[in-house]
N, C-alpha and C positions, 0 to 999 in steps of 0.2 A: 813265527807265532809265539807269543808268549803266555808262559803258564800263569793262571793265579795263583796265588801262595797266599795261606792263612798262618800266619806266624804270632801265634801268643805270646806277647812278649810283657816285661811288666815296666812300666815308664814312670813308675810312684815316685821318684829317685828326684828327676827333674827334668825338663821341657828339653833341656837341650841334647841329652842324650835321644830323646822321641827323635828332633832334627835330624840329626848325625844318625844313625838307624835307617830313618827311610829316605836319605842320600846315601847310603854306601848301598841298601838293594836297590839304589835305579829306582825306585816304586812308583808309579802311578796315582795313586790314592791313598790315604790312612784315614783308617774308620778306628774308634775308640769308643768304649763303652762309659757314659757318664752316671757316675753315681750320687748318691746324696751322701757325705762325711758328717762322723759326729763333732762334736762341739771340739771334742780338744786333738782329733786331725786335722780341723778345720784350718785350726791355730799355728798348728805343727807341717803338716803337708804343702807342698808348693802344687798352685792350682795349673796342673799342665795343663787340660783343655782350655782354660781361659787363657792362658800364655800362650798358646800353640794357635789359639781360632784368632788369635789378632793381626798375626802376619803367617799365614800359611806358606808354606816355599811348595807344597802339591795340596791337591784337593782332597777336603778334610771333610770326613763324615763322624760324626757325632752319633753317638747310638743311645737315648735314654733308658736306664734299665727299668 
């Protein structure tokens, strides 16, 4: 039987760390909290939820805050 595990992790960096993360724990699912960014993050930040929901490698849950 396996345990769930809540791991806050911060994925701001870029999409493919998120990948590689939830392939090394085996995981089942990644749930991510999506926010609204201001104008010059917007510009500056790599959009991981929209990079990560195009080709999921596990089932991706999307959390709006």
């Amino acid at each position: 039987m396996r345990n769930n595990i809540l791991l806050p992790t911060d994925f701001s960096d870029n999409a493919w760390s998120a990948a590689v993360y939830t392939l090394k724990l085996f995981a089942d699912t990644l749930a991510m909290v999506n926010y609204k960014h201001s104008f010059i993050e917007a510009i500056i930040i790599e959009p991981v939820i929209k990079k990560i929901g195009f080709h999921p490698m596990v089932p991706f849950l999307v959390i709006p805050e």
